[in-house]
Phi, psi and omega in degrees: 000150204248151139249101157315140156198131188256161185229105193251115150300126142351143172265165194305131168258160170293133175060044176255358138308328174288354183098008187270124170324309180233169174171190161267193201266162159305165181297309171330297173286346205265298170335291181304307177272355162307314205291326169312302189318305159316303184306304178297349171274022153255006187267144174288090198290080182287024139180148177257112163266117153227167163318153153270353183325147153320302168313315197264343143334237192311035163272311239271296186318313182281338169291329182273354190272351173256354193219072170289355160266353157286140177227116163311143184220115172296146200206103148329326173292346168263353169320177202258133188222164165266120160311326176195170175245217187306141147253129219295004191236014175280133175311130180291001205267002182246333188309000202228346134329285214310346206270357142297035193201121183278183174294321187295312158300347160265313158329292197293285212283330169298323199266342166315307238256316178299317186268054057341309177274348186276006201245304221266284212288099163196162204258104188254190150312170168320094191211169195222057192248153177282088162231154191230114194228237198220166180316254151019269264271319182301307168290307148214076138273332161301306171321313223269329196272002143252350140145025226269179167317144158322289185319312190296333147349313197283326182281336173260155205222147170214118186290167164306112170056038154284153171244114176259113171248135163243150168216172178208125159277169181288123179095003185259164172266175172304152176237164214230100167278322151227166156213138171080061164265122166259029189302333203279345189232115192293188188308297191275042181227005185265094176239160133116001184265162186275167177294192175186118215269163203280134175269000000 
């Protein structure tokens, strides 16, 4: 027996090129979670998790108006956070991220992420559950499920409503099954990945 847990990045929110933290989603992000909805309506889902955040709201909503027997339940434990701050074994080209952030803000968000990983990763029955959150948040349960440096979190990326799945068999560690699969979202609906300079 299996335990799932798909971890879904937020659709693209409106004027989020503009610098607003929250919102509702773009015409754009509203697409990007139908089409989530669709890829997901065959898995038997037994709970829906999201942010409370606006974006990930209504990603939750659009995913439930396709799945009516599922009802989304907001969970803190998914805001959107820094997971952790500088590590003495971190590349110095990331330190300079962190100066946007205070220690009470990093403090909070590393102690977010332990009781996250202590509600989710953890081995129940055969289940099939959903959360939808934020970039950060995803990067790392990925971190945590391969066992990789605190610091590797800053390294993994998730487009708007890529899809990741972990799983555990009984007696098995967490398995990193895909991760970030965008097959459900054609080319112009692929936001929210960092830019990448040109080779």
């Amino acid at each position: 027996m299996t335990h799932y847990l798909y971890l879904v990045r937020h659709g693209e929110h409106l004027d989020a090129e503009h610098g607003l933290e929250d919102g509702p989603l773009s015409p754009r992000g509203r697409r990007q979670a139908e089409l989530l909805a669709d890829r997901l309506s065959g898995v038997p889902l037994d709970a829906v998790w999201h942010s409370p955040l606006e974006r990930a709201a209504e990603t939750a909503r659009a995913v439930a108006e396709r799945l009516p027997s599922i009802t989304p339940q907001p969970s803190s434990l998914l805001f959107d956070c820094i997971p952790s701050g500088p590590e003495p074994d971190m590349p110095a080209v990331y330190e300079s991220f962190f100066g946007a952030y205070t220690e009470a803000e990093i403090e909070a968000g590393r102690a977010q992420m332990a009781d996250a990983v202590a509600e989710h990763l953890v081995r129940g029955p055969a289940r099939h559950e959903l959360l939808i959150t934020h970039n950060f948040v995803i990067a790392w349960f990925v971190r945590e499920v391969l066992d990789a440096p605190a610091w590797r979190w800053m390294t993994i990326n998730q487009a708007h409503c890529g899809l990741t799945v972990l799983a555990q068999r009984a007696g098995r560690p967490w398995t990193l099954v895909s991760h970030n699969d965008l097959a459900h979202l054609p080319r112009e609906l692929h936001t929210g990945l960092p830019e990448l300079p040109a080779v």
